[in-house]
HTML snippet that shows the backbone in 3Dmol.js (N, CA, C, O; Angstrom):
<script src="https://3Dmol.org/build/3Dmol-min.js"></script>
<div id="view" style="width:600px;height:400px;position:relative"></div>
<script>
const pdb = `
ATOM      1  N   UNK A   1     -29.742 -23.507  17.759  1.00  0.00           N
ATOM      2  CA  UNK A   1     -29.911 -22.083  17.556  1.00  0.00           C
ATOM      3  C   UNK A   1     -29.209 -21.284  18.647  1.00  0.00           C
ATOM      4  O   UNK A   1     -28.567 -20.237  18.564  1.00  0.00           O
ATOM      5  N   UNK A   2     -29.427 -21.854  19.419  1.00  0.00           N
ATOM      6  CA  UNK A   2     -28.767 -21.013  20.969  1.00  0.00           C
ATOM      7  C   UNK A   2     -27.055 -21.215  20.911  1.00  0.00           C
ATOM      8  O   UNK A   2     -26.415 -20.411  21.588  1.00  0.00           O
ATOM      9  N   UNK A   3     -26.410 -22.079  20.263  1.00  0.00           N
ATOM     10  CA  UNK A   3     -24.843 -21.705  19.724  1.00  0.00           C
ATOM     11  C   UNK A   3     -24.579 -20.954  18.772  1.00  0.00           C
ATOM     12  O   UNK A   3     -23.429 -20.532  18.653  1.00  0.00           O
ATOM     13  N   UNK A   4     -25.327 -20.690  18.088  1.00  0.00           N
ATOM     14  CA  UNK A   4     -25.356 -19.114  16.786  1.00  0.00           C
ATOM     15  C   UNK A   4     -25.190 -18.101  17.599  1.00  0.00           C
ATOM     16  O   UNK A   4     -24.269 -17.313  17.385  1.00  0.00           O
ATOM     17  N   UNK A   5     -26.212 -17.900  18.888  1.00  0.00           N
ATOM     18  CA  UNK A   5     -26.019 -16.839  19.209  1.00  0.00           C
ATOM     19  C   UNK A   5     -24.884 -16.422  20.404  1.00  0.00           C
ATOM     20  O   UNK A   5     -24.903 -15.422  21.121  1.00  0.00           O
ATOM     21  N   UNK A   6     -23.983 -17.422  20.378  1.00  0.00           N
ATOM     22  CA  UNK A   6     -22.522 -17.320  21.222  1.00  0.00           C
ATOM     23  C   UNK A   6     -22.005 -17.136  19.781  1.00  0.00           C
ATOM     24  O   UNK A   6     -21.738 -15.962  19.522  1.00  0.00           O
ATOM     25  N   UNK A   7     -21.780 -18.114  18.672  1.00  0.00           N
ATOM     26  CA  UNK A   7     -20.672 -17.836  18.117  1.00  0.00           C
ATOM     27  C   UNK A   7     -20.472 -17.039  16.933  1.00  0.00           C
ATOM     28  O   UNK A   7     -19.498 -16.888  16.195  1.00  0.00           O
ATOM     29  N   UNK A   8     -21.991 -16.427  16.939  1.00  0.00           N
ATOM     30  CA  UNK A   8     -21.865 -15.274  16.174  1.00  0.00           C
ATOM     31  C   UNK A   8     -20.795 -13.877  16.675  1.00  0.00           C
ATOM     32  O   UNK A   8     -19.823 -13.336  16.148  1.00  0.00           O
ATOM     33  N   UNK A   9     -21.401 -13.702  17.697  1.00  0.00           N
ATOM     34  CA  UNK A   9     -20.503 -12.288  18.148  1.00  0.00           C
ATOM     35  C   UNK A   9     -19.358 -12.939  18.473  1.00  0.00           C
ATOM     36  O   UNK A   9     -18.692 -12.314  19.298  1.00  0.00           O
ATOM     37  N   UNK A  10     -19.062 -13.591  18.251  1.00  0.00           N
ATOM     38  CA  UNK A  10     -17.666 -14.352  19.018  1.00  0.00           C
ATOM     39  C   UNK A  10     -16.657 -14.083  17.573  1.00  0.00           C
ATOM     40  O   UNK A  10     -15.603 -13.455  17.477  1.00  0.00           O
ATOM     41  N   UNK A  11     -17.436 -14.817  16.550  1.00  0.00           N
ATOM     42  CA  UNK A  11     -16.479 -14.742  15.267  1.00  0.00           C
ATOM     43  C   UNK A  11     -16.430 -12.937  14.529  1.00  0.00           C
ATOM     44  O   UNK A  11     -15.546 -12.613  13.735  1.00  0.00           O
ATOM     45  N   UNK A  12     -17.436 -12.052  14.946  1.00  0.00           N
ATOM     46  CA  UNK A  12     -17.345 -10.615  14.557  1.00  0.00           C
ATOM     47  C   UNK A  12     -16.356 -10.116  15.315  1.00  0.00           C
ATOM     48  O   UNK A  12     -15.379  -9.562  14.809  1.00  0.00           O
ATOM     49  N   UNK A  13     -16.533 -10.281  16.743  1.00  0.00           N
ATOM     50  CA  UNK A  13     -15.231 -10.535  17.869  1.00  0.00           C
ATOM     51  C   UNK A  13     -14.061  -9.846  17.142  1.00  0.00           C
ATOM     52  O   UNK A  13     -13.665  -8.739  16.777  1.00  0.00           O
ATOM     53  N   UNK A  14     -13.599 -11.741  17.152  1.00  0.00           N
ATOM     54  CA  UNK A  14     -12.474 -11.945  16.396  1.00  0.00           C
ATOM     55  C   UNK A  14     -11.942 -11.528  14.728  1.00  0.00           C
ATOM     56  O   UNK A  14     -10.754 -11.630  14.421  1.00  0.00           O
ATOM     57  N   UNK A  15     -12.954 -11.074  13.779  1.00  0.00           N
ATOM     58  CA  UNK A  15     -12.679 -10.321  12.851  1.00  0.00           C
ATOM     59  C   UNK A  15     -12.109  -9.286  13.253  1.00  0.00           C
ATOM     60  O   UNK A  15     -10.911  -9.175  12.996  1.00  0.00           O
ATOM     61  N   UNK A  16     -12.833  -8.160  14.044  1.00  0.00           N
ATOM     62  CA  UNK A  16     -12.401  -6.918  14.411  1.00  0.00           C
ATOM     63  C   UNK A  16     -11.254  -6.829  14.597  1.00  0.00           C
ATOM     64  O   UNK A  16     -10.558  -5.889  14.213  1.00  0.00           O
ATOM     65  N   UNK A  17     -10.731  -8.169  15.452  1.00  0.00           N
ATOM     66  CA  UNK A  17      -9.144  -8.303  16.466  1.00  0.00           C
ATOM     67  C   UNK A  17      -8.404  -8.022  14.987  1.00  0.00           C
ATOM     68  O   UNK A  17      -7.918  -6.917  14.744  1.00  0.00           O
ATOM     69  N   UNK A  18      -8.368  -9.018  14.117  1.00  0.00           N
ATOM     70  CA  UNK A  18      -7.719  -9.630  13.147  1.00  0.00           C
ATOM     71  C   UNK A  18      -7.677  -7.906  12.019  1.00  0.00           C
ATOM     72  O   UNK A  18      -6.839  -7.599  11.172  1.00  0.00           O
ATOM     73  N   UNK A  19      -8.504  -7.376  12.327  1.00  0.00           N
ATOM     74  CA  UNK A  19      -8.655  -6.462  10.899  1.00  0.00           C
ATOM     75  C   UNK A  19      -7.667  -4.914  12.080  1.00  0.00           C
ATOM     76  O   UNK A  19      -6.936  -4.035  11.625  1.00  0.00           O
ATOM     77  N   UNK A  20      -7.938  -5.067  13.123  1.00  0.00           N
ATOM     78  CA  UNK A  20      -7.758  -4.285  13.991  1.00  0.00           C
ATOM     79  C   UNK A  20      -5.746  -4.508  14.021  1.00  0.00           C
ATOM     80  O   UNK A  20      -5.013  -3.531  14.178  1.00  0.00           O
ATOM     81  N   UNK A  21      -5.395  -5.429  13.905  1.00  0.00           N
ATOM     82  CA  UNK A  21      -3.735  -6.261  13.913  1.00  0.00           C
ATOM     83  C   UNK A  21      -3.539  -5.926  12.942  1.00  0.00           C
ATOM     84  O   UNK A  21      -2.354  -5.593  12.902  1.00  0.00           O
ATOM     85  N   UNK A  22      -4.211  -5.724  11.613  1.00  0.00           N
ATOM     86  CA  UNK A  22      -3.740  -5.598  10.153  1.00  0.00           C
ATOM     87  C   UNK A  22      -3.435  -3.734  10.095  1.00  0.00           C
ATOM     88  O   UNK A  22      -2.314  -3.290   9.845  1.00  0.00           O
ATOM     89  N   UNK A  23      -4.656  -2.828  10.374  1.00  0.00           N
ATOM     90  CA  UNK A  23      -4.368  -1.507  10.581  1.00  0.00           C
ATOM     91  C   UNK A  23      -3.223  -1.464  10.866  1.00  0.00           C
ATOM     92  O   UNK A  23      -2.274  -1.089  10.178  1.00  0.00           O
ATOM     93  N   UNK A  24      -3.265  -2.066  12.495  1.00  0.00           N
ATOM     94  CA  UNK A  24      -1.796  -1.382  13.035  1.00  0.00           C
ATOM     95  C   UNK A  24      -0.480  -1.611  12.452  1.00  0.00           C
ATOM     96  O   UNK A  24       0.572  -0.981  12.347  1.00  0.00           O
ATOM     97  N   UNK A  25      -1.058  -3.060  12.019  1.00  0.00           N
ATOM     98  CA  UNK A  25       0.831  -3.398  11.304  1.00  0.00           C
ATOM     99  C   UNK A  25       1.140  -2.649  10.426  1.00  0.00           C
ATOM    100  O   UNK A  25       2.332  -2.363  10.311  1.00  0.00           O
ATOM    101  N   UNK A  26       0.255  -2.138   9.603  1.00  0.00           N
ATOM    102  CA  UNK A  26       0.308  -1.015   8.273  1.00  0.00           C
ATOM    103  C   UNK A  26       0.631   0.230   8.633  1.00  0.00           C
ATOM    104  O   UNK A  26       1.200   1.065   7.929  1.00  0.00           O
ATOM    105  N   UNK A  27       0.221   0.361   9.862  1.00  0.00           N
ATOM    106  CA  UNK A  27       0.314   2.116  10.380  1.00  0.00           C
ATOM    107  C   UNK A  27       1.879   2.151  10.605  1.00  0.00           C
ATOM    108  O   UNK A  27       2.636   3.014  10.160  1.00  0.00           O
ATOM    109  N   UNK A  28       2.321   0.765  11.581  1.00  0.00           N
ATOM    110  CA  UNK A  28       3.997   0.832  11.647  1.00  0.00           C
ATOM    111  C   UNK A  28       4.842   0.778  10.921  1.00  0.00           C
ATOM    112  O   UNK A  28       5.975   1.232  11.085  1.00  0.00           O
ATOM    113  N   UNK A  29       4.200  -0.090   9.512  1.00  0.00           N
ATOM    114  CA  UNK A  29       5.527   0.422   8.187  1.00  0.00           C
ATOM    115  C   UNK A  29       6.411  -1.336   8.145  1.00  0.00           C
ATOM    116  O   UNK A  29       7.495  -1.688   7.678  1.00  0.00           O
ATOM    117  N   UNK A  30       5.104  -2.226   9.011  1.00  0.00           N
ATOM    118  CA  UNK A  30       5.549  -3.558   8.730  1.00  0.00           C
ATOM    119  C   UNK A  30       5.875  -4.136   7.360  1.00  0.00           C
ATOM    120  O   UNK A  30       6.752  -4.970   7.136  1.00  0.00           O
ATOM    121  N   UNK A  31       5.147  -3.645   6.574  1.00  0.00           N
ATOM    122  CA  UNK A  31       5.035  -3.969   5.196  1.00  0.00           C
ATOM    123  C   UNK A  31       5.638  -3.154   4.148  1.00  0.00           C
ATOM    124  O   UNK A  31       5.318  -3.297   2.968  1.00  0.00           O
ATOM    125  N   UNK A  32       6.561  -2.243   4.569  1.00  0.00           N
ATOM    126  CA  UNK A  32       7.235  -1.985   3.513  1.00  0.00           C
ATOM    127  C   UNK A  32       8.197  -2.070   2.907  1.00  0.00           C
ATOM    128  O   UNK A  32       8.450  -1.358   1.936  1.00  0.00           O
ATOM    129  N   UNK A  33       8.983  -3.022   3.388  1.00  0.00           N
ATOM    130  CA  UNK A  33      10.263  -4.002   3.085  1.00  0.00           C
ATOM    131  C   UNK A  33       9.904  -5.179   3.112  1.00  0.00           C
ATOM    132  O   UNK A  33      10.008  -5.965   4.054  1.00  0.00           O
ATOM    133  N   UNK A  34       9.387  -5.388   1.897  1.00  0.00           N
ATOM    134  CA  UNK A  34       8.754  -6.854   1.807  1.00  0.00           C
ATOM    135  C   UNK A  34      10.018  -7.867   1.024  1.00  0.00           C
ATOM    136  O   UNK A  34       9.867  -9.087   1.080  1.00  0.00           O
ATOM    137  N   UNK A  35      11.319  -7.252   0.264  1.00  0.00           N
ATOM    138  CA  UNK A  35      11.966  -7.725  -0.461  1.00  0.00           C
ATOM    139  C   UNK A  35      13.396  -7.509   0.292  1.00  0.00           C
ATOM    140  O   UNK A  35      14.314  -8.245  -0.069  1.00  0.00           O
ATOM    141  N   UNK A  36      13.638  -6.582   1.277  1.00  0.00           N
ATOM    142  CA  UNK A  36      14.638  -6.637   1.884  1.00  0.00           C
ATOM    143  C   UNK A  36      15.429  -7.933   2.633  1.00  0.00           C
ATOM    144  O   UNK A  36      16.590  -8.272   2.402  1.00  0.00           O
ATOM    145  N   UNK A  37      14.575  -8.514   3.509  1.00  0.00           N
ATOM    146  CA  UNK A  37      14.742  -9.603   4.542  1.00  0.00           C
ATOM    147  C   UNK A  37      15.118 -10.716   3.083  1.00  0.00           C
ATOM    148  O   UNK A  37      16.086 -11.474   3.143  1.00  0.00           O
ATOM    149  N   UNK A  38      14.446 -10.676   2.162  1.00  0.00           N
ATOM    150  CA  UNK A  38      14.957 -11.693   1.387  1.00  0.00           C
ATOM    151  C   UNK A  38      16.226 -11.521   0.708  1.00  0.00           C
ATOM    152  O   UNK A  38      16.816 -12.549   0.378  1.00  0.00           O
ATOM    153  N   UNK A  39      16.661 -10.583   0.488  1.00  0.00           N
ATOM    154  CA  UNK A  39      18.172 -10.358   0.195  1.00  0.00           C
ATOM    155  C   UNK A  39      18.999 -10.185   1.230  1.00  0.00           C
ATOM    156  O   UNK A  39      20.191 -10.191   0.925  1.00  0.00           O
ATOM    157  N   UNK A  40      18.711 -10.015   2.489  1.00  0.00           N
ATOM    158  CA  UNK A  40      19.730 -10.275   3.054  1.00  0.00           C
ATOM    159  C   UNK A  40      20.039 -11.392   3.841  1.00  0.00           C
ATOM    160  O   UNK A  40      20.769 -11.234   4.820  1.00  0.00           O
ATOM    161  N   UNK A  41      19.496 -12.738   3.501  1.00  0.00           N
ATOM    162  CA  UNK A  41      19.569 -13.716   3.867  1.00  0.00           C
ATOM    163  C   UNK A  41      20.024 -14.331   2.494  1.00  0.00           C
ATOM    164  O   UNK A  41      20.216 -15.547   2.472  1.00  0.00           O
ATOM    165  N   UNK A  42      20.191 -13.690   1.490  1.00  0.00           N
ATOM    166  CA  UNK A  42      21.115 -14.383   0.537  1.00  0.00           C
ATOM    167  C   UNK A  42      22.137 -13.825   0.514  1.00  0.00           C
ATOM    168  O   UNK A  42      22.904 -14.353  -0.291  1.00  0.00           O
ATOM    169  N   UNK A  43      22.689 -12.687   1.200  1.00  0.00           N
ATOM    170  CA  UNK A  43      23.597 -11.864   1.030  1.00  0.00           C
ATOM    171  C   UNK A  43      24.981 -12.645   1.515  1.00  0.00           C
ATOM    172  O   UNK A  43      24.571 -13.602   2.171  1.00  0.00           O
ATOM    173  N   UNK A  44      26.078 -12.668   1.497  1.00  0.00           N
ATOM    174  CA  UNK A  44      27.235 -13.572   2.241  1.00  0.00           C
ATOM    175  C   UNK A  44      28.168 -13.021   2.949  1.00  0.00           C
ATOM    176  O   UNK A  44      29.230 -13.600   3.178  1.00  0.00           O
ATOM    177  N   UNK A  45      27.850 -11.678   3.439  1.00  0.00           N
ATOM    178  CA  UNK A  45      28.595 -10.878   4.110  1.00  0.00           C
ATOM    179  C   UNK A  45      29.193 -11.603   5.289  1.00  0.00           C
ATOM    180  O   UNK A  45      29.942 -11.008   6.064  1.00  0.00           O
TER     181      UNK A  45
END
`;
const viewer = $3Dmol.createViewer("view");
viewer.addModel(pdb, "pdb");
viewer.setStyle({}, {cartoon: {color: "spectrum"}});
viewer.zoomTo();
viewer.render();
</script>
């Protein structure tokens, strides 16, 4: 019982981090060329 209560807040923790990384990448506009990078690695310029 006494490791529940380390790895509880430990894994809410680490959600936050994880959901907290996802905001930001969205706020920067990571995700909106999701099809670009793939054409230009087929491209033969």
């Amino acid at each position: 019982m006494n490791g529940l209560m380390i790895l509880i807040p430990i894994a809410l923790f680490l959600g936050f981090v994880g959901l907290a990384a996802f905001l930001w990448s969205m706020k920067n506009g990571q995700f909106e060329d999701l099809d670009g990078a793939a054409w230009r690695a087929l491209d033969d310029d």
